[in-house]
N, C-alpha and C positions, 0 to 999 in steps of 0.2 A: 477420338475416344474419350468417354466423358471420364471425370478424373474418381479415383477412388472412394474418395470422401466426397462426392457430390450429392447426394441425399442430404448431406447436413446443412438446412438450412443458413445456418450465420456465414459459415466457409463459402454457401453457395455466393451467398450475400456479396462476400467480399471478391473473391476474385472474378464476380459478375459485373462489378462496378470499380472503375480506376479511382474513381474520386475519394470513394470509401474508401477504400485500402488506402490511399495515399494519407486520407485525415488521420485513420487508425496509424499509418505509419508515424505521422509528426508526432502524435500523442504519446508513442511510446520512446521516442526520439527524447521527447523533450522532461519525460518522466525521468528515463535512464538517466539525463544528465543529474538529474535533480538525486537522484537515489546516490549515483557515484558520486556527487558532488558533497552530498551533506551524511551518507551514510544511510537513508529513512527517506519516506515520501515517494517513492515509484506508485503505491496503490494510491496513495492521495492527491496527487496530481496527474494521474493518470483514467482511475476508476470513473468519477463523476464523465467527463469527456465520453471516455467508450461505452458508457452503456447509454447515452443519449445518443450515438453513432450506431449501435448496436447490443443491449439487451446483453447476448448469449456471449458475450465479452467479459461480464463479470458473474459471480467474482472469482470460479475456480481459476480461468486462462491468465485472468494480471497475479493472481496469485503467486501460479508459474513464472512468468516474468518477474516479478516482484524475488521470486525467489533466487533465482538466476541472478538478478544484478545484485542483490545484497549479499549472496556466498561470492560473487567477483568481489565487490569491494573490499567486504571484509577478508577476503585470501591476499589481497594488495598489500594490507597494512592490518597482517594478521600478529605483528609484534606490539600493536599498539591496543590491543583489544584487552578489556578487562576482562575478565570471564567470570569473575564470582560476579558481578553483575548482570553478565550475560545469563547465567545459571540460574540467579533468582530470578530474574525476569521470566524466566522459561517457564518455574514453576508457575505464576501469575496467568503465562499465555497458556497454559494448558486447561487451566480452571476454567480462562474464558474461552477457549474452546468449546469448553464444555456446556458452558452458557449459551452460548451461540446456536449448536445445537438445537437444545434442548426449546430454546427462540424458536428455530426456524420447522420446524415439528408443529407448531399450534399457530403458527403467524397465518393470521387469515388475510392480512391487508401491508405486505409490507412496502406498499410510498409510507403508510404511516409509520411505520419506523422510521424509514431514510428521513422525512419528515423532523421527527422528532431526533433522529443522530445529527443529521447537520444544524439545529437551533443550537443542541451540545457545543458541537466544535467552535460555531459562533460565540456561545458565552465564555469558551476555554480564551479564543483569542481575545475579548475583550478584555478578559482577566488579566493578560499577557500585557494588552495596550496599556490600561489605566494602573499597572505596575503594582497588579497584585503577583505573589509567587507561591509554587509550592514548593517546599524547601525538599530538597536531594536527602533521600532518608534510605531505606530497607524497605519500610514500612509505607512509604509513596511510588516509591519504583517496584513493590509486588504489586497495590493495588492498580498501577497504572498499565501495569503489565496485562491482568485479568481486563482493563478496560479496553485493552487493546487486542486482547483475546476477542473477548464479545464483537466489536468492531469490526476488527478487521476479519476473522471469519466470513461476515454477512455481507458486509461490504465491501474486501479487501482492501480498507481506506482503516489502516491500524495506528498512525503514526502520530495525529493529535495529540491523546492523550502522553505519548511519552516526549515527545516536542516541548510539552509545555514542563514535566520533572528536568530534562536536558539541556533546554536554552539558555542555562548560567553555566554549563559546565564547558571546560578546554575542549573547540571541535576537534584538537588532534586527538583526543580521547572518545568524545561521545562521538566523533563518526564512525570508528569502524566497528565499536563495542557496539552500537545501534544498527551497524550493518551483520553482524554476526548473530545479532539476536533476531533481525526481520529475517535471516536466512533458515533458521532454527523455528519463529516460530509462523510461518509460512506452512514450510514442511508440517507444524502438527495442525495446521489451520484445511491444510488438502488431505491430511490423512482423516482429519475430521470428516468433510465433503466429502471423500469417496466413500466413507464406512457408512454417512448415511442416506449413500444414495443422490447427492445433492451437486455432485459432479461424475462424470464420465471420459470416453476416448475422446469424444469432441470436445470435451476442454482443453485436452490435449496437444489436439491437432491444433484449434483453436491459438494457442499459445506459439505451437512450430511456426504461424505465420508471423508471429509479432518478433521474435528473434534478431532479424536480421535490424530492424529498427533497433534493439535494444543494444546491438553492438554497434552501432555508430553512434549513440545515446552516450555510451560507456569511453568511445575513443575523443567524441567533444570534449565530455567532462574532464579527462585527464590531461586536456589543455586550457583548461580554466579552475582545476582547485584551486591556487590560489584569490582569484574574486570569490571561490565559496566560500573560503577560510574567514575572508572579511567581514562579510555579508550573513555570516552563519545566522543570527536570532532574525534578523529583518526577513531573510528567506523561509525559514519558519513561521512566521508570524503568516505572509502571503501568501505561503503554499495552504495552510488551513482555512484561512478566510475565504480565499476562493475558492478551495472545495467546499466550504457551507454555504456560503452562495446556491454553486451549481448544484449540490444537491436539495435545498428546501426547493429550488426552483423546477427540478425534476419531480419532487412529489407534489406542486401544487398546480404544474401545468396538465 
């Protein structure tokens, strides 16, 4: 009996081919760890991979997941969360929400965006390398916030820009206040996408497959935080750079 959701292409996609699902699976495997691990990064090491796997992957579905593993994390090591932090940032990610939007409404070409977002995160890491900073403010962490609004909306890949305000700060602090705020601004990034039509049930379902990855994703990581603890800015540094990679590389091939 053919399955309910079989009409939906991408769904058809995957459970048509073992190979797919299994890549899709590693990629959400190896994102979750990265999400539980550092608090941030499930759509940025995860996005770029699945939509050269499959398109209808991103960005409402890693969304979902993305959402999913950052309300886990940050419910783990929900005594360590800041929240006036969390709160402004919210405001910030709702603005770029709103931008994102407002983008994605006139975007007549968007590689050229992904284009032009992954040269960003490129030049944010090199900023990072040759040991410029941008100093931990109100007034850095709102606008980083809206930067990551606009981003991660469109791409589900939001995590750059507050990576780079975060990676001088204690990761017992910036992981799970960074994992409570991608939980938070996920949620207004899909309530964005459905109000305007730009996601549906099949990103849904879409998502119901990635799941079972993201909880063995989630049960690795919590036998390796400590190497994350270590490793915090260096893991930063290479989850961005290789999403700028894969994505200019997605919009010039």
């Amino acid at each position: 009996m053919e399955p309910a959701f079989a009409h939906l292409p991408a769904f058809t996609h995957l459970i048509a081919s073992p190979w797919t699902a299994a890549a899709v699976m590693v990629c959400v495997i190896a994102a979750s760890v990265v999400q539980f691990g550092l608090g941030m990064g499930f759509g940025l090491t995860a996005a770029p991979l699945l939509a050269l796997i499959d398109p209808e992957l991103v960005p409402a579905s890693t969304l979902f997941i993305g959402l999913a593993s950052s309300a886990l994390g940050a419910w783990n090591e929900r005594s360590a969360i800041v929240w006036n932090e969390v709160w402004l940032a919210a405001v910030g990610r709702a603005v770029g929400v709103g931008a994102a939007i407002a983008i994605l409404s006139i975007l007549a070409n968007r590689d050229t965006f992904i284009l032009v977002f992954g040269i960003m995160i490129a030049i944010a890491v090199l900023m990072s390398v040759i040991g410029l900073r941008i100093p931990f403010s109100r007034n850095s962490l709102l606008a980083m916030a809206t930067l990551s609004g606009t981003m991660g909306t469109i791409t589900s890949v939001g995590a750059p820009p507050l990576a780079i305000v975060y990676q001088d700060r204690p990761s017992s602090e910036a992981r799970p206040t960074l994992a409570a705020f991608f939980a938070i601004g996920c949620t207004m990034s899909l309530a964005g996408l459905y109000g305007s039509g730009w996601a549906g049930q099949r990103d849904f379902l879409l998502a119901l497959f990635m799941v079972p990855g993201m909880m063995i994703g989630v049960w690795i990581a919590s036998r390796l935080r400590d190497r994350f603890d270590k490793r915090y800015r260096p893991a930063l540094l290479a989850i961005s750079g290789t999403a700028a990679i894969i994505l200019i590389l997605r919009a010039l091939l």
